[in-house]
C-alpha positions as CSV (number, residue, x, y, z in Angstrom):
1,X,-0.2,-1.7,8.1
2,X,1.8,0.1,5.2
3,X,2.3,-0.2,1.8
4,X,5.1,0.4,-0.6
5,X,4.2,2.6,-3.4
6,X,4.1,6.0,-1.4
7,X,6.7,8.4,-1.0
8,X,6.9,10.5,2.5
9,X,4.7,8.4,5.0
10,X,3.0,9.2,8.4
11,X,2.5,6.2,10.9
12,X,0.1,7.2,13.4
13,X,0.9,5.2,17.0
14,X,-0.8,5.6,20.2
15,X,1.9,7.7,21.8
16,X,4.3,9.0,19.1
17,X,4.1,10.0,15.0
18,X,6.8,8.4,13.0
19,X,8.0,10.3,9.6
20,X,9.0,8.7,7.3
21,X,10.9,10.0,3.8
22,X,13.3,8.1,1.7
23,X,15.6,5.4,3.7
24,X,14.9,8.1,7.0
25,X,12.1,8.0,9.6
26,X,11.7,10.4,12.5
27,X,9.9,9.7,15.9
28,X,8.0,12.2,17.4
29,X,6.6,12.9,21.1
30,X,2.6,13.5,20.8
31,X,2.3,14.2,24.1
32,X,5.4,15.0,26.0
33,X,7.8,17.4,24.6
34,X,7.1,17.2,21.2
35,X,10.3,16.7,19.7
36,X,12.2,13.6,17.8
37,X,12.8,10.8,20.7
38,X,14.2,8.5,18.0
39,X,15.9,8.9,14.9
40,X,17.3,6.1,12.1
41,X,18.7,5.9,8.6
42,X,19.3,3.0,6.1
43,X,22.5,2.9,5.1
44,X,22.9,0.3,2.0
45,X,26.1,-1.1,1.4
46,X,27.4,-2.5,-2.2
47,X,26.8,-6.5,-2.1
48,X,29.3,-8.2,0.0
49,X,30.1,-5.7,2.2
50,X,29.2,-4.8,5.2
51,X,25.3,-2.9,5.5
52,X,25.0,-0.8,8.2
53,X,21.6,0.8,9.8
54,X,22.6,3.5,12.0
55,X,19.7,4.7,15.4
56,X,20.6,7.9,17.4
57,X,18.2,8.7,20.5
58,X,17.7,12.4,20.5
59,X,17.3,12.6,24.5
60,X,19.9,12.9,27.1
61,X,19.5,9.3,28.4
62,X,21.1,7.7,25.2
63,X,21.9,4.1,26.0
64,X,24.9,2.1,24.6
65,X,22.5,-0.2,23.0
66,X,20.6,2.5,21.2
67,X,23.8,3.8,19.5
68,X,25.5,0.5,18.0
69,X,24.7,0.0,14.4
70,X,22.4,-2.7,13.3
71,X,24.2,-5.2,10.9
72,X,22.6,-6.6,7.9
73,X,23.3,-8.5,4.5
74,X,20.9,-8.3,1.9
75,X,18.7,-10.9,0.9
76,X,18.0,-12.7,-2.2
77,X,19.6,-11.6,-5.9
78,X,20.0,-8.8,-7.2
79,X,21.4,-5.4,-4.5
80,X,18.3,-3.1,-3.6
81,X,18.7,0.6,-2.2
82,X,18.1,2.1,1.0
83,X,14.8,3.1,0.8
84,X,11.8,2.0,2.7
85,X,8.8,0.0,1.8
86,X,6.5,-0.5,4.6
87,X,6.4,-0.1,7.9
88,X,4.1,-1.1,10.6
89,X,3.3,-0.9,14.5
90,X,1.8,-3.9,16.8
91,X,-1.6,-2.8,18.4
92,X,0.2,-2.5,21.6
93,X,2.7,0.0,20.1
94,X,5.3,-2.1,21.7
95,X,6.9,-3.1,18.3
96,X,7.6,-1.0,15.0
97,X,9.1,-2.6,12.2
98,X,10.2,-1.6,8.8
99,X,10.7,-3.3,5.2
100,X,13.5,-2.1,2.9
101,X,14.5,-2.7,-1.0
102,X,17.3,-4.6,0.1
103,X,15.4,-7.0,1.4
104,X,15.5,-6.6,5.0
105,X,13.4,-6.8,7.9
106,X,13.9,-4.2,10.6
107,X,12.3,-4.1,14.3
108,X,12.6,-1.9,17.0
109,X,10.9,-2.2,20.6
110,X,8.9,0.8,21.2
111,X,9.0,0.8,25.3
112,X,10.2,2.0,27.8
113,X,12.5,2.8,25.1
114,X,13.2,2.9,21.6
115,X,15.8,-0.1,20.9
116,X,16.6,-1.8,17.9
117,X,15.9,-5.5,18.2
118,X,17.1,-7.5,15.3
119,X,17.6,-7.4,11.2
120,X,16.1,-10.1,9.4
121,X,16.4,-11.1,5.3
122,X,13.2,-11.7,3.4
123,X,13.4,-14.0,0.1
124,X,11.9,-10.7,-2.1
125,X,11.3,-7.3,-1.7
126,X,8.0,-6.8,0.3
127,X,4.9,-4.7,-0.6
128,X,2.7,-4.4,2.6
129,X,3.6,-5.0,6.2
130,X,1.3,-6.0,9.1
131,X,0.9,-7.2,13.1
132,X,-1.3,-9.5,13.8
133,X,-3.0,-8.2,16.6
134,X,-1.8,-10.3,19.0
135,X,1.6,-9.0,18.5
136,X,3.1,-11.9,18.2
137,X,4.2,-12.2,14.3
138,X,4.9,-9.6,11.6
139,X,2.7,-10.4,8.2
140,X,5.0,-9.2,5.6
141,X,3.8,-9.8,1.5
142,X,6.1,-10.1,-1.4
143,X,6.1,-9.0,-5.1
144,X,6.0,-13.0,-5.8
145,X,2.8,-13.3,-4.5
146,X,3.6,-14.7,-1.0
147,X,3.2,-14.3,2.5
148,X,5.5,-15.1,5.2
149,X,5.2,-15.0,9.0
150,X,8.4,-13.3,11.2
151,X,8.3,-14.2,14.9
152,X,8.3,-11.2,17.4
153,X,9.3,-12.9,20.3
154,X,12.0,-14.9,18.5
155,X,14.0,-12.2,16.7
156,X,16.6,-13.9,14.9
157,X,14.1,-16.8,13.0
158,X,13.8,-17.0,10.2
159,X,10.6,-16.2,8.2
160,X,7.8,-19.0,7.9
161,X,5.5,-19.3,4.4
162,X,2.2,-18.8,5.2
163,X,0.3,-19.1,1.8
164,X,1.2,-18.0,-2.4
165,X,-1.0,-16.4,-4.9
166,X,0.3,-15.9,-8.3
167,X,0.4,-12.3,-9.0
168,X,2.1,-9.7,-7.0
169,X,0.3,-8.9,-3.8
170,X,-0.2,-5.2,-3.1
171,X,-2.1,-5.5,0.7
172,X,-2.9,-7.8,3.6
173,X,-5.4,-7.1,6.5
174,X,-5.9,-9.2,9.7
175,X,-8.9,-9.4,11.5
176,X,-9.4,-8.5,14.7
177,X,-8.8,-11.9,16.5
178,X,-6.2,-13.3,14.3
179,X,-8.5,-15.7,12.9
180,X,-9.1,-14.8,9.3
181,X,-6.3,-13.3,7.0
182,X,-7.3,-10.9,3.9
183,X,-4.9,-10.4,0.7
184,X,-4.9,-8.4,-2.8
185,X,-3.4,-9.1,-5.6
186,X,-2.6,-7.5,-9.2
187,X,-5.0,-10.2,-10.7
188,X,-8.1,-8.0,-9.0
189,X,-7.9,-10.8,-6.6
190,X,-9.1,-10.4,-2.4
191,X,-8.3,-14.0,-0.9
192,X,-10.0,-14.5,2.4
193,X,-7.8,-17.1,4.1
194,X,-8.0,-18.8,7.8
195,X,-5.1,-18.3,9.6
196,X,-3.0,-19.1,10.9
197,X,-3.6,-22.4,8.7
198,X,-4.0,-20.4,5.7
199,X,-3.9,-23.5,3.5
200,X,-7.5,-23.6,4.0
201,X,-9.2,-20.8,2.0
202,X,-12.6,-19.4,3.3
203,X,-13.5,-17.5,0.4
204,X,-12.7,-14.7,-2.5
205,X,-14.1,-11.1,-2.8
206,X,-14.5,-10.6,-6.5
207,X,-15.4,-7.6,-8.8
208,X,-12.5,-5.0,-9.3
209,X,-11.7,-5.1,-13.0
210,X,-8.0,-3.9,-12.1
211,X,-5.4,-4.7,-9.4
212,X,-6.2,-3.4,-6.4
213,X,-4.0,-1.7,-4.1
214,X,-5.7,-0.9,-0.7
215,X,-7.5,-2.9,2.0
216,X,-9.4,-1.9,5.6
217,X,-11.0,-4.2,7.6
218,X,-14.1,-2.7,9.5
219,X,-14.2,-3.8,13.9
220,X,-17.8,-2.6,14.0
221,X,-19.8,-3.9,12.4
222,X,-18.5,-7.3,11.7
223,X,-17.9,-8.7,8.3
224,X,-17.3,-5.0,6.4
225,X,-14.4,-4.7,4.5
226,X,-13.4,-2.2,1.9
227,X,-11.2,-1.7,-1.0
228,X,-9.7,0.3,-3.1
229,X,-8.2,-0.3,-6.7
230,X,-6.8,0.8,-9.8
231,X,-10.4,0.6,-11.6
232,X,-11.3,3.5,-10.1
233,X,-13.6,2.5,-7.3
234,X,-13.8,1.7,-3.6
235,X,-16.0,-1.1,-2.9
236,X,-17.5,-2.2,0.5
237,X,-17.8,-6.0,1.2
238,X,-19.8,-8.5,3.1
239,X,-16.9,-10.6,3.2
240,X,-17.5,-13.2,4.9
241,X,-20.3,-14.3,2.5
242,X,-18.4,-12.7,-0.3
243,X,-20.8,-10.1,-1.3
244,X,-20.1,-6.8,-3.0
245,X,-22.6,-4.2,-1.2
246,X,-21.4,-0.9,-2.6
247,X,-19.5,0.5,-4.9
248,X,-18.4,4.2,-5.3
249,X,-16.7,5.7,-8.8
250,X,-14.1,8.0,-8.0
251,X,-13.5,9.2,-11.9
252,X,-16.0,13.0,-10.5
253,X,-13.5,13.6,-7.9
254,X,-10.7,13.5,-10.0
255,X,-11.2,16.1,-12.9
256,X,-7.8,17.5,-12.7
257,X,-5.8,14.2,-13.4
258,X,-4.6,14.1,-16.8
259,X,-4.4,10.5,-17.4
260,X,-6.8,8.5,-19.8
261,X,-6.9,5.6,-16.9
262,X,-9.0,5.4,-14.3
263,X,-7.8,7.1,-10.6
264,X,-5.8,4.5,-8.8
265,X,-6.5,4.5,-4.9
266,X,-3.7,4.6,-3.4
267,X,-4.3,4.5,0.4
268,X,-7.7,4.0,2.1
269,X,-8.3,4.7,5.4
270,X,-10.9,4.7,8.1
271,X,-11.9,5.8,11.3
272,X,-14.4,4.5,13.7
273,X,-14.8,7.2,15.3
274,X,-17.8,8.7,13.1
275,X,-17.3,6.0,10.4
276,X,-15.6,8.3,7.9
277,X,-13.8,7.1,5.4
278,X,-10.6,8.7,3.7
279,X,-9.6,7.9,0.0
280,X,-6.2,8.8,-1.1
281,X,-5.8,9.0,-5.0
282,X,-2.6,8.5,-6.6
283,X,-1.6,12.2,-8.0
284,X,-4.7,14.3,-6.5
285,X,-4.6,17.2,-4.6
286,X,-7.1,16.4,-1.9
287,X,-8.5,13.6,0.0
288,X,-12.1,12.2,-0.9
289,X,-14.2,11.4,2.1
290,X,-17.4,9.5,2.9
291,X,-19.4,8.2,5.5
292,X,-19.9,4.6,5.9
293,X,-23.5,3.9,6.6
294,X,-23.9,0.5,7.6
295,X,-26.7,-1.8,9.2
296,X,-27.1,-5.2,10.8
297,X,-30.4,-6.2,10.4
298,X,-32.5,-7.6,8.8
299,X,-29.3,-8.0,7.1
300,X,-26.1,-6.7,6.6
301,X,-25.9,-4.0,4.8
302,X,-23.9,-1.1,4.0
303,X,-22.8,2.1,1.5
304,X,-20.9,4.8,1.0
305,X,-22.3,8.6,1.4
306,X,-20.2,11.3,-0.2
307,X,-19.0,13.8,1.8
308,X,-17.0,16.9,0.5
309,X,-13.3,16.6,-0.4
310,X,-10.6,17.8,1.3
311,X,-8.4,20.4,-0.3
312,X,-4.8,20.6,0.1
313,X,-2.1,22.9,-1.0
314,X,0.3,20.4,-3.3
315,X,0.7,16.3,-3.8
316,X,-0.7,14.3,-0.8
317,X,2.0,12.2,0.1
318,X,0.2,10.0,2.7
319,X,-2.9,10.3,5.1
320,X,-3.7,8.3,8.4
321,X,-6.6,8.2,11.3
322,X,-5.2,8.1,14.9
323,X,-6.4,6.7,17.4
324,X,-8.6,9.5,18.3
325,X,-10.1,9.6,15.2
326,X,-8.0,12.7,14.2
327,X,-6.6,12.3,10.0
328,X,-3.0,13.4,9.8
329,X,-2.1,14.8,5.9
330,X,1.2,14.8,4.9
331,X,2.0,17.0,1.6
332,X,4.4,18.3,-0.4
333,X,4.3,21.8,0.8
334,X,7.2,23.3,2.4
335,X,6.4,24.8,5.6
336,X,2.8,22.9,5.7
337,X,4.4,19.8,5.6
338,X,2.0,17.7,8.0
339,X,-1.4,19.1,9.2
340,X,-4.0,17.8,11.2
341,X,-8.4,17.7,11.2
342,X,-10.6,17.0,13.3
343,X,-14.1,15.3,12.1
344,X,-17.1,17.7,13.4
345,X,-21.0,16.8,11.8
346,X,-21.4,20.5,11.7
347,X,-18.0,21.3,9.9
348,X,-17.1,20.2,6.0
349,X,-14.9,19.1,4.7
350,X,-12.9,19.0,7.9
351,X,-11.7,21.3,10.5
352,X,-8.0,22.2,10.8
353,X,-6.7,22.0,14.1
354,X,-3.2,21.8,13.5
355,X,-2.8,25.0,15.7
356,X,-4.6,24.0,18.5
357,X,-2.6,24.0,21.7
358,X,-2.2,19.9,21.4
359,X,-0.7,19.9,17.9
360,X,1.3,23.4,17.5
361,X,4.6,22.3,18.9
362,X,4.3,18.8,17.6
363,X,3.3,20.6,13.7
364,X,5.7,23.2,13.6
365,X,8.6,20.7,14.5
366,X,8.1,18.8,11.9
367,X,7.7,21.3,9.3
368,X,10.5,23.3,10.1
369,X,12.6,20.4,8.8
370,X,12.0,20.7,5.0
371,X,15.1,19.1,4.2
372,X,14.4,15.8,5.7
373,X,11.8,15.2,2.7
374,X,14.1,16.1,0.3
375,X,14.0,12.6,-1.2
376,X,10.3,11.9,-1.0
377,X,10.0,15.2,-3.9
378,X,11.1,13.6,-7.2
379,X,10.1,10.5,-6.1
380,X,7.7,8.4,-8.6
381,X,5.2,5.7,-7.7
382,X,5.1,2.4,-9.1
383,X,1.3,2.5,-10.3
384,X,1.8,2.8,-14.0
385,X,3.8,-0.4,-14.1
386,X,0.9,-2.5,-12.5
387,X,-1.0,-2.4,-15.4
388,X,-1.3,-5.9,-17.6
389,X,-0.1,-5.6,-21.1
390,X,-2.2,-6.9,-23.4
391,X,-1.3,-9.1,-26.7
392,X,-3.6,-8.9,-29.2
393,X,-2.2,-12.0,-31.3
394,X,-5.5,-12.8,-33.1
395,X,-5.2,-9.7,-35.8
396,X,-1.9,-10.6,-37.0
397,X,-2.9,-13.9,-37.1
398,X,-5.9,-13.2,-39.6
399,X,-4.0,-10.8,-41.3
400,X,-1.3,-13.4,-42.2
401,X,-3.9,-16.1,-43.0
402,X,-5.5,-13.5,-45.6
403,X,-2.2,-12.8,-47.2
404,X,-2.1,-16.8,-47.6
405,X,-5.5,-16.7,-49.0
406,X,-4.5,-14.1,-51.7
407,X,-1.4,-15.3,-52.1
408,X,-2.8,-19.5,-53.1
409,X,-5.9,-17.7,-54.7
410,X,-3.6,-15.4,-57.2
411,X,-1.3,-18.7,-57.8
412,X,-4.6,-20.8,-58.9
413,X,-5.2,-18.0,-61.1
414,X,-1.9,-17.8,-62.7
415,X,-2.2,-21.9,-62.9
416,X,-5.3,-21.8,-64.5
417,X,-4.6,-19.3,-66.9
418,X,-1.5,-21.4,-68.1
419,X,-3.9,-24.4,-68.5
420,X,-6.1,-22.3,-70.7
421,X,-3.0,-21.6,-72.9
422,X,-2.1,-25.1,-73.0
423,X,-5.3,-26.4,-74.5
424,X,-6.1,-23.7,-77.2
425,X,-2.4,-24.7,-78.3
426,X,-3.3,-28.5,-79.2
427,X,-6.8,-27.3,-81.1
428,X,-4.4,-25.0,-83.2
């Protein structure tokens, strides 16, 4: 799945990489010749007119189809821009689909060929995307607080409501077998809901003291989840019972930050594949790792085991495990643009084996372009306006009732001291 509050973005799929920066993704080859086999911009139109989403096909057998322009109106009030907010991929890799800030739903079939298959309104602008894993509905959550259901295999239908919290939610997981659905909210809210009736909630995962930004649901073993949040912590979950097993301050990784707040996490990511666990913090310049120890019995049971950060060269844009276990970092670094480790026991933090023979061609492609993440430089996340203001009515209040209080207590005086005057008078 994919949130909304990053700039440049990676989206790691079985066969290709897709690039994303600004209202512009690139798709990319892993394994054949390593170049772009897709291309698309967002092109947002003023209200009323025509909005137009352009796909090019950067091979020689360019369909028809893949070179007409996908037609769109925006959705809702108020006119959004052309930028992109999630995007996600089906298990299968047969789907990809994108949400932009003009309310649109975008999705393209991945095989045999890329082909755009339909653009769809959503009532507000959305926040996290997601598959189920069945691949037969896109999961797409709003800034209202609510959750609607797209249909893959029915293109043009409109979106279904699946369930309403009421605070913005800022991620969504699914669990393996479709049967449970997870959601965050900015009211340090995780919502464990059965789906797909997900009027009928199983349960909440409480403890973050701020909103919290980032889900992963754990395959093996069962019942893990983590999170990650704008209190500074990632915290590991028997969620199915609700229980908080472990939870990890960030606050000694992030010395350099210059902010009074707590780190906000803003992507977590896992792999499998030697349970390790990647932490992206809003503004750092490296990616915290752990190890997720976990065991089953004579309970369930789990923790966190720090393991050294990874340095980078400038602003971490985005980070993502493939399906090999392999973490792809993208960064704001021209010429190093995208690199790629590989998790070895005997190797920390991680190796680099973005010039390894499998990776070269695909690396240096995509870092050659510089000017396609152009927009994703001066671009600003959303973090700082998450935060709840709070009113602090009560002091005034006092403060006014006091006044009073002088105020009725110098009058009395004043009264009294005329009565005084008033009866030495008559005895004169």
């Amino acid at each position: 799945n994919g949130t909304s509050f990053k700039m440049a973005s990676l989206q790691c799929m079985k066969k290709y990489l897709v690039v994303e920066s600004g209202n512009s993704f690139k798709v990319y080859d892993r394994y054949g010749q390593h170049d772009v086999v897709y291309s698309h911009s967002i092109v947002c139109r003023p209200k009323g007119e025509e909005k137009k989403s352009e796909g090019s096909k950067a091979t020689e057998e360019t369909s028809e189809k893949d070179e007409e322009k996908v037609k769109g109106e925006g959705g809702g009030e108020g006119q959004g821009s052309d930028k992109i907010l999630a995007r996600g991929c089906s298990v299968s890799d047969e789907y990809f689909a994108v949400a932009t800030d003009n309310k649109e739903l975008i999705l393209w079939q991945t095989k045999p060929a890329w082909k755009h298959v339909s653009t769809r309104n959503v009532t507000r602008r959305c926040t996290a995307l997601a598959f189920t894993y069945k691949g037969d509905a896109i999961l797409i959550a709003d800034k209202s607080g609510d959750v609607y259901s797209f249909s893959v295999s029915d293109p043009e239908a409109s979106g279904t409501l699946l369930l309403g919290h009421l605070s913005m939610l800022l991620d969504i997981a699914v669990k393996y077998d479709d049967s449970f659905l997870i959601t965050c909210d900015r009211d340090e809210k995780i919502r464990i809901s059965h789906y797909p009736n997900t009027y009928s909630i199983y349960g909440y995962c409480l403890g973050h003291t701020e909103y919290i930004t980032a889900l992963c649901l754990s395959p093996n073993p069962k019942g893990i989840l983590l999170s990650g949040g704008a209190d500074g912590t990632v915290r590991v979950w028997d969620w199915l019972n609700g229980k908080e097993l472990h939870v990890e301050h960030l606050d000694k990784f992030c010395g350099d930050l210059k902010d009074d707040r707590p780190p906000v996490v803003s992507k977590l990511v896992c792999s499998w594949i030697g349970k390790l666990v990647a932490v992206l913090v809003d503004g750092l310049d490296s990616v915290i790792l752990f190890k997720l120890h976990t065991e089953v019995t004579p309970h369930l049971d789990a923790q966190l085991i720090q393991s050294e950060p990874l340095p980078c060269e400038g602003k971490v844009w985005d980070i993502g495990f493939d399906f090999e276990g392999y973490l792809w970092v993208a960064q704001a670094v021209k010429g190093n643009t995208v690199q790629v480790y590989r998790y070895i026991p005997s190797c920390r933090p991680l190796q680099c084996v973005s010039a390894q023979e499998q990776f070269t061609q695909l690396t240096t492609a995509i870092n050659s372009d510089w000017d396609f993440f152009q927009d994703s430089l001066h671009e600003e996340t959303m973090y700082s306006g998450l935060y709840k203001k709070h009113f602090d009515n009560l002091t005034p209040y006092f403060e006014r009732k006091e006044e009073r209080m002088k105020g009725k207590k110098r009058k009395d005086n004043k009264s009294e001291e005329g009565s005084k005057k008033v009866r030495s008078e008559e005895v004169i």
